[in-house]
Every structure is written in structure tokens, then in C-alpha cells.
PABA-664698 format. One line per 3 residues: number of its first residue (from 1); their letters; for each residue x, y, z of C-alpha. Coordinates in nm, 4 decimals, decimal comma. Example, Ala and Ser with C-alpha at 12.3 -4.5 7.8 and 13.67 -1.06 7.14 Angstrom:
<rs>
1> as> 1,2300 -0,4500 0,7800 ~ 1,3670 -0,1060 0,7140
</rs>
This chain:
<rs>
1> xxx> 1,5208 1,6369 5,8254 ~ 1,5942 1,9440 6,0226 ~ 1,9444 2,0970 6,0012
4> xxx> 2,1227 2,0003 6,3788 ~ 2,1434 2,2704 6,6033 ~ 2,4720 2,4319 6,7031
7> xxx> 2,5887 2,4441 6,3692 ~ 2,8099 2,6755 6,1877 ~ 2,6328 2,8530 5,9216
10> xxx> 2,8815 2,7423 5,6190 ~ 2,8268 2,3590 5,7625 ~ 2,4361 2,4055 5,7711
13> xxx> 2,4337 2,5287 5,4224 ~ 2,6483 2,1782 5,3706 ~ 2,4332 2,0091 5,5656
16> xxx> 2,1262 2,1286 5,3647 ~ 2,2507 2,0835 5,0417 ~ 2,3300 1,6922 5,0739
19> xxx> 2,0024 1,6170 5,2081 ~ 1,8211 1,8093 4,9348 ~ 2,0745 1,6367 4,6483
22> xxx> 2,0028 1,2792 4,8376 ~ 1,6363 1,3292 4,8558 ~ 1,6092 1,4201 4,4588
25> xxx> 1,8800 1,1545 4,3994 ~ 1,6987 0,8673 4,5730 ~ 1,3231 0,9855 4,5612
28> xxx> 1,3342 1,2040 4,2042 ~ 1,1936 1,5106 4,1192 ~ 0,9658 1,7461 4,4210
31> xxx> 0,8401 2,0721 4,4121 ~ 1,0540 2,3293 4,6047 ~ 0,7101 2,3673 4,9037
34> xxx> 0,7408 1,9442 4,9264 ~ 1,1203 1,9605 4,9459 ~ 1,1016 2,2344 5,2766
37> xxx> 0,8152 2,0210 5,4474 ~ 0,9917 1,6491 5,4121 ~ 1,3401 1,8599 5,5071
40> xxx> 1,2298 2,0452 5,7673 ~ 1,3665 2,3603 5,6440 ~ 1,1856 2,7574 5,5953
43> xxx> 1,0952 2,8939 5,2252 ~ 1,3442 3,1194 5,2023 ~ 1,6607 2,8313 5,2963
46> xxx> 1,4559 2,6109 5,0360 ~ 1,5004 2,8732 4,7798 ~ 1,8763 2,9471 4,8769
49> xxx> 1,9907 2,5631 4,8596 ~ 1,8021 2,5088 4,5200 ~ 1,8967 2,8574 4,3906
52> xxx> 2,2684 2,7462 4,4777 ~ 2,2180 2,4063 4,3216 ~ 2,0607 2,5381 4,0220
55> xxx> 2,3971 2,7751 3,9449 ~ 2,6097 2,4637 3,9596 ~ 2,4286 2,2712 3,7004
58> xxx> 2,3142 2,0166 3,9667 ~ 1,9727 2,0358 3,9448 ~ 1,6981 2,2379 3,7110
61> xxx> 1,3504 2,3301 3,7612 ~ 1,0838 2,2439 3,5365 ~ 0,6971 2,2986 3,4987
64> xxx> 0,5046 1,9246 3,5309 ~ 0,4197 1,7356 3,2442 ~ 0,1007 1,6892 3,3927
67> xxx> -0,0857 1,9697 3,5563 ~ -0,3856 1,9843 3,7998 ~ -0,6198 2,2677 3,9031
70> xxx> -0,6397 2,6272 3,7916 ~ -0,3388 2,8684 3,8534 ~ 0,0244 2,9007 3,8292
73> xxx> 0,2061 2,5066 3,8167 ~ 0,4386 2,4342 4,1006 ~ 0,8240 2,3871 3,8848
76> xxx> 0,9624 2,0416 3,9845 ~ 1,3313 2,0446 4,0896 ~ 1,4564 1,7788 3,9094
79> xxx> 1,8518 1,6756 3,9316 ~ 2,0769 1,6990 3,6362 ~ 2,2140 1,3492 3,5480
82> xxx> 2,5047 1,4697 3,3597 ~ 2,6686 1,6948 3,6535 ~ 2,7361 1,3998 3,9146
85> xxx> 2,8547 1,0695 3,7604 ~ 2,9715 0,7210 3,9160 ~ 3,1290 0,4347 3,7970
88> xxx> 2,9573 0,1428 3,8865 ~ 3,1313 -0,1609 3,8799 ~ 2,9944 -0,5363 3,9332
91> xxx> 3,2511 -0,7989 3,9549 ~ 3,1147 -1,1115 3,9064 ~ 3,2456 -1,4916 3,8635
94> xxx> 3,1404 -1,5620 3,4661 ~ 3,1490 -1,1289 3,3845 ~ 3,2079 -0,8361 3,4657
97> xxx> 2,9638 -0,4904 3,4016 ~ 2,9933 -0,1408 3,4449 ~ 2,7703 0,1352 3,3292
100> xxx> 2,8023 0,5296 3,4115 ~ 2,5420 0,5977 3,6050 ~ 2,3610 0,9736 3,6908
103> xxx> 2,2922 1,1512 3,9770 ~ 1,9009 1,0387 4,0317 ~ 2,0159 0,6769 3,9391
106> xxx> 2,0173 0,7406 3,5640 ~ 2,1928 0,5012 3,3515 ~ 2,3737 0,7006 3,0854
109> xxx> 2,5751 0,4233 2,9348 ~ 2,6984 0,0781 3,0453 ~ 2,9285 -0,2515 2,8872
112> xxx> 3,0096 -0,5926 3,0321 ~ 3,2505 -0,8479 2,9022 ~ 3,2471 -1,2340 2,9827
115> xxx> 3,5332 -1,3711 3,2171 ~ 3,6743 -1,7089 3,1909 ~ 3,9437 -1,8892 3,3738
118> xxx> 4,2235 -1,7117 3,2151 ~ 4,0630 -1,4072 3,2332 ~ 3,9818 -1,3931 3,6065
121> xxx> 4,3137 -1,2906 3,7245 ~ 4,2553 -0,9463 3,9530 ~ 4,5770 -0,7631 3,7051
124> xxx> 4,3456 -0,8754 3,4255 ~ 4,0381 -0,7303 3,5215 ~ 4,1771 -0,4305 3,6505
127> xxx> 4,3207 -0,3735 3,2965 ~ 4,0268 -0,4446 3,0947 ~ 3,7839 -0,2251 3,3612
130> xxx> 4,0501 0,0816 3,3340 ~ 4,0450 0,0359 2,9405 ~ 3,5972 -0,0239 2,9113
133> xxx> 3,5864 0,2999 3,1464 ~ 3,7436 0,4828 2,9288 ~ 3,5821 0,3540 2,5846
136> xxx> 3,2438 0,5083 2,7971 ~ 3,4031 0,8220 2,9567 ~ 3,4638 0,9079 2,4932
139> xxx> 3,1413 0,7692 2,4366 ~ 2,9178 0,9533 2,6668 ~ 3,1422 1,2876 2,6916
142> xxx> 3,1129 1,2417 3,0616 ~ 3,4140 1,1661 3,3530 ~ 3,3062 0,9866 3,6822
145> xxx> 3,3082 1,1743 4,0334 ~ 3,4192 0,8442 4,2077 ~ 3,3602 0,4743 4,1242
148> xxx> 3,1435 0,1978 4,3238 ~ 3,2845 -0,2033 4,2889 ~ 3,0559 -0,5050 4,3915
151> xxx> 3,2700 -0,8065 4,4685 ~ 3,1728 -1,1498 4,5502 ~ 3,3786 -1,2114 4,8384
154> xxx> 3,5119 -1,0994 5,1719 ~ 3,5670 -0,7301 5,1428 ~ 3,6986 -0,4801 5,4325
157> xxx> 3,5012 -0,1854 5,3585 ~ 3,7576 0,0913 5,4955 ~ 4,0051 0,0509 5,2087
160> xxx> 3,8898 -0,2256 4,9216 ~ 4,0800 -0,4874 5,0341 ~ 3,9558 -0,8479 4,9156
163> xxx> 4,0314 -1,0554 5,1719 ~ 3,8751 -1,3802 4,9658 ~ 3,6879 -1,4337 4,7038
166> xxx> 3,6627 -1,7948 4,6610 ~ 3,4872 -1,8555 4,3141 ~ 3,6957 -1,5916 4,1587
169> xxx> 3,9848 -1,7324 4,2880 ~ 4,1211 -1,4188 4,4482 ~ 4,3286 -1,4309 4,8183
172> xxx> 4,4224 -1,0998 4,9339 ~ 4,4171 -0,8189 4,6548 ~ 4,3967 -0,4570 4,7044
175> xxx> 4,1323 -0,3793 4,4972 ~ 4,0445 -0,0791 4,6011 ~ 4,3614 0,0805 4,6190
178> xxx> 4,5001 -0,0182 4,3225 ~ 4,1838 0,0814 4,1158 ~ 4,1700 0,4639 4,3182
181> xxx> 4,5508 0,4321 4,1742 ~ 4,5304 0,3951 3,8139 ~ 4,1916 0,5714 3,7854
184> xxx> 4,2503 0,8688 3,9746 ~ 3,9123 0,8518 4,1690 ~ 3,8224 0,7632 4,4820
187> xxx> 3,6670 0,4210 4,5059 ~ 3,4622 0,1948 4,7144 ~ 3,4424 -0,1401 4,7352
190> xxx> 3,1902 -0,3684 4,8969 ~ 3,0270 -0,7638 4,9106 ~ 2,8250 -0,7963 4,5904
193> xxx> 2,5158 -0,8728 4,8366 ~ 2,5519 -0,5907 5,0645 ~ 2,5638 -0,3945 4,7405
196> xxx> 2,2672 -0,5606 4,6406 ~ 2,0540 -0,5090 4,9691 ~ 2,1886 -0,1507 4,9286
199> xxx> 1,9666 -0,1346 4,5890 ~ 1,7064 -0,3089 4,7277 ~ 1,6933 -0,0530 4,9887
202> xxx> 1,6886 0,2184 4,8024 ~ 1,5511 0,1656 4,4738 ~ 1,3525 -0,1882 4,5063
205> xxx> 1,0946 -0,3443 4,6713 ~ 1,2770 -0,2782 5,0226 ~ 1,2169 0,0880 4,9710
208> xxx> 1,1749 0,2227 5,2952 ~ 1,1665 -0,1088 5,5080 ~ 1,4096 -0,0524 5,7799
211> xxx> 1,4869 -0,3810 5,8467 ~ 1,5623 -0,6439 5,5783 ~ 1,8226 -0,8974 5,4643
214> xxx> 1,8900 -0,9811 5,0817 ~ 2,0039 -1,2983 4,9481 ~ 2,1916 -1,3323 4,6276
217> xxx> 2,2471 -1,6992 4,4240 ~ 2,5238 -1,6837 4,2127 ~ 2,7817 -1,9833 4,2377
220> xxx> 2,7793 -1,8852 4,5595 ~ 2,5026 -1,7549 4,8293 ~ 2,5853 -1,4026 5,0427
223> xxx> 2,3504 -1,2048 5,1928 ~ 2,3185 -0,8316 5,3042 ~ 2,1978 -0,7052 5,5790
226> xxx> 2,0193 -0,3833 5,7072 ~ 1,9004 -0,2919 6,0186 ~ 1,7676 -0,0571 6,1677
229> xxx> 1,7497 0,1822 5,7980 ~ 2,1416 0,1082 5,7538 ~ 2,3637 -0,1682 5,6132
232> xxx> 2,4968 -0,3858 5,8760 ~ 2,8667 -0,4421 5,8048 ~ 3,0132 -0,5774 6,1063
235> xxx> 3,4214 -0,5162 6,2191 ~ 3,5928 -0,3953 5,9925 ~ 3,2952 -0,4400 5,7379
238> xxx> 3,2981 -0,8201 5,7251 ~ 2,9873 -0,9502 5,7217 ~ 2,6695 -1,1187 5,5566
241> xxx> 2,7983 -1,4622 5,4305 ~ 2,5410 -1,6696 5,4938 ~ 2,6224 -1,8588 5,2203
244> xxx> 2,8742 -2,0486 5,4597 ~ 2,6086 -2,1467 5,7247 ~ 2,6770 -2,4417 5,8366
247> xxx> 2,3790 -2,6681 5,7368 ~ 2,4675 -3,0511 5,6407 ~ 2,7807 -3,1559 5,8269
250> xxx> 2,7866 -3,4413 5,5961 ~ 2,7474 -3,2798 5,2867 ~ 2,9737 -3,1338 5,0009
253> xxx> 3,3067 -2,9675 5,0290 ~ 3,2955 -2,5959 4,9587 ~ 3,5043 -2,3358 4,7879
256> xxx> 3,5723 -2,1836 5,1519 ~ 3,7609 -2,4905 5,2765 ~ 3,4758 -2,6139 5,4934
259> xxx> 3,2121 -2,9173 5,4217 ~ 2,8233 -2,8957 5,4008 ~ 2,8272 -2,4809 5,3525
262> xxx> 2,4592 -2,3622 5,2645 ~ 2,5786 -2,2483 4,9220 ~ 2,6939 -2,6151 4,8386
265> xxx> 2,3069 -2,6844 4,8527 ~ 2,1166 -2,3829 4,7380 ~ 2,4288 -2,2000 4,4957
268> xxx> 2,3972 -2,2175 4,0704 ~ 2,5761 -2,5734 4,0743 ~ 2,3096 -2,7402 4,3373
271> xxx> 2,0027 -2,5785 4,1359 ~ 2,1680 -2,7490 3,8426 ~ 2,1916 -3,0330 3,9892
274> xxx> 1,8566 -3,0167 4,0860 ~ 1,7328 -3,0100 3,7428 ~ 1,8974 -3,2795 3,5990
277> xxx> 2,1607 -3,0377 3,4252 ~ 2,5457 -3,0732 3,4331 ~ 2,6851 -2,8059 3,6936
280> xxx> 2,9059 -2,6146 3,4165 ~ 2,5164 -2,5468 3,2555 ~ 2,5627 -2,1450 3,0767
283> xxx> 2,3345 -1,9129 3,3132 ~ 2,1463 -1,8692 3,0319 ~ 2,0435 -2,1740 2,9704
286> xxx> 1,9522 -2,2649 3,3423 ~ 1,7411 -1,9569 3,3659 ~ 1,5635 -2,1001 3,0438
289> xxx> 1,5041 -2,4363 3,2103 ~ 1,3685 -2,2533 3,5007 ~ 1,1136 -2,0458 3,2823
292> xxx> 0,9994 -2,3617 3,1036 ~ 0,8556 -2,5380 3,4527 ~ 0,6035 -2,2954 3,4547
295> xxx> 0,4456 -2,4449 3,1491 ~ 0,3636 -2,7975 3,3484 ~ 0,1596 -2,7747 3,6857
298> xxx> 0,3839 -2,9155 3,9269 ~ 0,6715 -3,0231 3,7760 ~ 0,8945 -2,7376 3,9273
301> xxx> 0,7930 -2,8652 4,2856 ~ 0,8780 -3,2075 4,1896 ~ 1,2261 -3,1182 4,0749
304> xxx> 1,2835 -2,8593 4,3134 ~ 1,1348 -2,9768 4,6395 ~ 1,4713 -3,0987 4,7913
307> xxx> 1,5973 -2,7694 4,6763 ~ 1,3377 -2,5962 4,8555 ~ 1,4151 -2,8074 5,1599
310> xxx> 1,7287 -2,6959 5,1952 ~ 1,6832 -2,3333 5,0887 ~ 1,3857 -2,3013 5,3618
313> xxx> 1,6047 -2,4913 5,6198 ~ 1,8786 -2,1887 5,5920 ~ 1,6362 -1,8983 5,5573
316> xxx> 1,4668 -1,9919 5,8742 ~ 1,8400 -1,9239 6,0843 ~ 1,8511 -1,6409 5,9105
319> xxx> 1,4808 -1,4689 6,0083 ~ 1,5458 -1,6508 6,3515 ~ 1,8803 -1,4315 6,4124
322> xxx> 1,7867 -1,1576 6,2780 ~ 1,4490 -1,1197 6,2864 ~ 1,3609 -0,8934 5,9394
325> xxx> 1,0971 -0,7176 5,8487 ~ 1,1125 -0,8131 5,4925 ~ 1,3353 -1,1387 5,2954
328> xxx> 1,4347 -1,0358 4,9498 ~ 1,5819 -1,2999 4,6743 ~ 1,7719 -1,1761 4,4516
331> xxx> 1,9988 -1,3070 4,1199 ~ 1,9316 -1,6412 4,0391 ~ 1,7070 -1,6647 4,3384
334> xxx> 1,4504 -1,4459 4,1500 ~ 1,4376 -1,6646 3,8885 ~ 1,2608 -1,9747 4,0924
337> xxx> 0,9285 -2,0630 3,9463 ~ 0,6603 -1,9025 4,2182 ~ 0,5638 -2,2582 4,3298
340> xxx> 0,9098 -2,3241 4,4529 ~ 0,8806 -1,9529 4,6507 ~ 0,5706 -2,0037 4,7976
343> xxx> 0,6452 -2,3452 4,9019 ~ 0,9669 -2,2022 5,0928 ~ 0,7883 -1,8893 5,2020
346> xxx> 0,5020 -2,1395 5,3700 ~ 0,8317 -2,3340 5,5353 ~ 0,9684 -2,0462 5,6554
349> xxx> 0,6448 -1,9175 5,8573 ~ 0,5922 -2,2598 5,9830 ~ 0,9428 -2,3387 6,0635
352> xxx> 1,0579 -1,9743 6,2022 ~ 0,9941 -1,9030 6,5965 ~ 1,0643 -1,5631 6,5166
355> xxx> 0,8766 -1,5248 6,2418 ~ 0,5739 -1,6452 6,3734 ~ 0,6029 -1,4594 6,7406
358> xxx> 0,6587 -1,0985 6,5556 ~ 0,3393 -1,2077 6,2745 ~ 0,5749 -1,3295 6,0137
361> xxx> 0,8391 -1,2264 5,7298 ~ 0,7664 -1,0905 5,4280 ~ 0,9438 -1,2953 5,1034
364> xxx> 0,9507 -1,1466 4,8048 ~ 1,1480 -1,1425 4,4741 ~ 1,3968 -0,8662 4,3774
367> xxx> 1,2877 -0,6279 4,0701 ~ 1,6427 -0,5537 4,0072 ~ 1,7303 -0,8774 3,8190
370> xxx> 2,0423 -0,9652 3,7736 ~ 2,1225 -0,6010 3,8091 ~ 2,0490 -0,5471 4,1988
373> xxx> 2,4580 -0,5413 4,3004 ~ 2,5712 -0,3210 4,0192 ~ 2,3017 -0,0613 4,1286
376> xxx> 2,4010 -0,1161 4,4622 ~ 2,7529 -0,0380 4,3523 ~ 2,6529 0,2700 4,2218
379> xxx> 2,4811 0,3927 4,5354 ~ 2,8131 0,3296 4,6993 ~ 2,9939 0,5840 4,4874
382> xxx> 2,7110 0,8497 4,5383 ~ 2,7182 0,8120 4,9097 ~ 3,0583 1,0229 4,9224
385> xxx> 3,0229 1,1978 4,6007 ~ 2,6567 1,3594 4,7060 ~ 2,8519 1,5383 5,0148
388> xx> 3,1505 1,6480 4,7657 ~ 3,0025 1,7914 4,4907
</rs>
């Protein structure tokens, strides 16, 4: 990454710094010689923007743990967790976590709290956030440079506003406003699976694939998108519910308002269904049931093979519009026995026009866990904060 041309010098040296903080941030520690050659940039600007760096407490150096060859050890910049902090936040429909989370994607502390009907109210989790941020700001002896929120629901990026959020029962709150207001910070807010392809980009196994779309099974089904190495977020930054494709005309009403949604098939309640389990089942105990199939060959394609159906049926729109690389499943999709995967990754190439003109489309399961959208959350906080501090 070479600094652009025609530059003043005070916005090179800006320039320069961020993409040496974003490459230790996302990628982790590098000697100062691999920094210049993967930034484009001479020894001695190397040595300034570390130097500079290394007098703000942002990053240190260090000798290797492990050392090869004879001679003097290369020192490892390494960034400073402690000196750039985030709030992540991921809003979801049965809790609600947050952790603090370092520059380099270190999690210094983190709490969660259930919600329930009563509880879901957007004044009520604003609350009970603004009061758990603060029980980790005394705990860790650390305050957040800005604060990242994952929301399932229909989010305009610019400003935080929820349009809908169906399953939480939300219509039109200012999230993001009225969280910058009482915590002082700025904040963004985003789709809980654009957060989560965000992670997946960045710190899972879509690491470096520039073009991928990640699917997330809550209650619900959304999906991220990136193309191209950057999220896709449509006008005004709504887009990626592919939860709401239409796939059975016929078929159950959903949250949205409309009948036979792709989430009425494939979301928590349909697995559940699936299984022979009531729909209100405690994620914990469906992800138990799901774990047991693996103990009798066959069994979790002879409960899940309508599943499958449908979830193949929806995934093959989706590679045929947008044609990714690389399909990851994420949440509660990562917890389907590897039968039921395979047998949808096998529809998928034989179903997909797409996928079988550009040689097919990788599936795989996220690594993230349940975790995937409050990384992502996280990430969306450093994007602004990694220019600022």
C-alpha cells in the first residue's frame, strides 16, 4: 500500500500511520523490514511511523519468542491492546453481549445478560448496556474510543437508525443516536449479519476472499454481503435480508408481514420443528439435540432432509445472484451436523448455474460461533477509531 501521490506531507504521515495501525490490528505483530515491503513505504518512513506510534503507547517492539539463524533478532512491532479500545455491542433476540475489545482484536473483558419479553424494550436495553459498560470500563481500568452495535434488523448505516427489527419487536428507534448521546462516544450501528460477514472477513475463514456472503440463523435468517474486498450495503445501507426471500408462496406467515419468507423455513423455530422439538426449545438445548445426531449414522439426514431442502433451495438464489467466491454459515447454521452441510453443499453445486459455470462455491462453517456479529461489531468501531487515534 503505497502512500497516493499528490499528497500533503502532514496527510501522508496520516495516511501512513492508519495503514500501519490496520495492518498490525487485523494481521498482528510484523517486523518493521515486512511492514515497509507489504506497505510500500522506504526504511527510514517505516522507522518514523513506528517511532511515532511507539511514543503514543500504540504499539511496542519486542524481540520474537522464537528465533531463527545466527545474528541480531528482527523486534516485532506488536500493537498495544490497552491504548485503542471499542465497545462492542451484539444485540440479539434472547441476549444481549458486550465485551471491550483491544486494538489487534484482543478481548480484554466482556458480559451478556438474557432478554425476555419485558426486557426487550429499546429504553430497556439502552439502560442496562449504558449501566454493564460501565461495570467493565471499573473493572478493566480502561474507557472505549467509540462503540460498535450488531442489530438484527433493518439498520441505515449513516446514523443508527433501526428501521425494523421484527423479532425484537422494534419499529423505528434511533439507536444510534441515542446511545452516541448518553455514552458520549461515537457509535456505529449495523445488521447483525453484515457485522458478522465483517468478522468473517477479517478474522475467519473468509480471510482474504474478496468475494463472499455470510448467512446467520437466529430466529431469523440475514445475510451479509461482500464484494469485491468490501461490505455491500446498498442505499442508504439497507441490505442483505435474505432471510425474506420469497421461497414457498404457500407457506407460513412471517414476522415481516409477508407469507412463505425463507426464514419461516430454515430460522431457529423451523429447525425445531424439524426435530420434533416445541419452537420455544432454549438455544441450548437445540444445539444439544443437534450434537447428539452425530452419535447415530444417518439419523440427522433423516430428520433434517426437508430442512436441507429448503435451506439448499434458498442458497442456490443466493450464489446464482451473486455469484461468491466463498458461502459461510454462521450462528445456529454452524451448528448443523456435517451430513446435513454436505448434503446442501452437494445441492447447491448441482442446483446452482452459477456455481457450476464459474467451478463452484465454496461452503464452509464459521469459526466464530455464536460470536461472529459481536466481533464484527467491534471491527465497526475500529474502522473510525484506527484513523482517529
Amino acid at each position: 500500500m503505497t502512500t497516493p501521490t499528490g499528497t500533503r506531507p502532514d496527510d501522508a504521515r496520516r495516511h501512513n500511520r492508519t495503514a500501519l495501525l490496520r495492518r498490525l490490528h487485523v494481521d498482528g505483530p510484523s517486523t518493521r523490514a515486512t511492514l515497509a515491503g507489504e506497505l510500500g513505504l522506504n526504511r527510514s518512513t517505516i522507522k518514523a511511523v513506528v517511532d511515532g506510534l511507539a511514543d503514543t503507547g500504540l504499539v511496542t517492539e519486542a524481540v520474537p519468542a522464537q528465533r531463527s539463524g545466527a545474528g541480531r533478532p528482527s523486534l516485532l512491532v506488536l500493537p498495544e491492546p490497552q491504548a485503542a479500545v471499542v465497545l462492542a455491542v451484539d444485540v440479539r433476540v434472547d441476549q444481549v453481549a458486550l465485551a471491550m475489545v483491544g486494538i489487534g482484536g484482543q478481548v480484554l473483558g466482556r458480559h451478556s445478560w438474557n432478554l425476555h419479553r419485558t426486557t426487550r424494550l429499546p429504553g430497556e436495553v439502552i439502560t442496562h448496556l449504558v449501566e454493564s459498560a460501565e461495570l467493565l470500563r471499573d473493572e478493566l481500568g480502561v474507557s472505549e474510543h467509540g462503540v460498535g452495535v450488531s442489530v438484527p434488523g433493518v439498520v441505515r448505516r449513516s446514523d443508527g437508525f433501526v428501521h425494523e427489527a421484527p423479532n425484537l419487536g422494534w419499529r423505528d428507534v434511533g439507536l444510534g443516536t441515542r446511545l452516541a448521546s448518553v455514552l458520549g462516544r461515537p457509535v456505529q450501528v449495523a445488521n447483525d449479519a453484515e457485522s458478522g460477514a465483517l468478522a468473517e472477513h477479517l478474522r475467519g475463514v473468509g480471510r482474504d476472499v474478496p468475494d463472499m456472503v455470510y448467512l446467520s440463523a437466529d430466529v431469523g435468517v440475514g445475510g451479509g454481503v461482500v464484494s469485491g474486498g468490501r461490505p455491500l450495503r446498498g442505499t442508504g445501507g439497507y441490505v442483505g435480508e435474505l432471510g425474506h426471500l420469497l421461497v414457498r408462496p404457500d407457506g407460513r406467515d412471517c414476522f415481516c408481514g409477508s407469507r412463505g419468507c425463507w426464514e419461516t423455513e430454515v430460522g431457529e423455530p423451523a429447525l425445531c420443528r424439524a426435530l420434533g422439538l416445541p419452537e420455544d426449545t432454549a438455544r441450548g438445548v437445540l444445539i444439544a439435540e443437534l450434537r447428539s445426531l452425530a452419535g447415530v449414522p444417518g439419523r440427522a439426514e433423516e430428520l433434517l432432509g426437508g430442512f436441507a431442502g429448503w435451506m439448499a433451495a434458498g442458497l442456490v438464489t443466493v450464489v446464482n445472484v451473486l455469484a461468491p467466491e466463498l458461502l459461510v454459515l454462521g450462528n445456529l447454521f454452524g451448528a448443523l451436523p456435517a451430513p446435513v452441510v454436505d448434503r446442501v453443499r452437494c445441492e447447491v453445486e448441482r442446483r446452482s448455474m452459477v456455481s457450476r459455470a464459474a467451478g463452484g462455491t465454496r461452503i464452509a462453517v464459521s469459526p466464530l460461533g455464536r460470536d461472529g456479529a459481536l466481533v464484527g461489531a467491534a471491527e465497526l468501531a475500529f474502522e473510525p477509531v484506527l484513523e482517529a487515534v
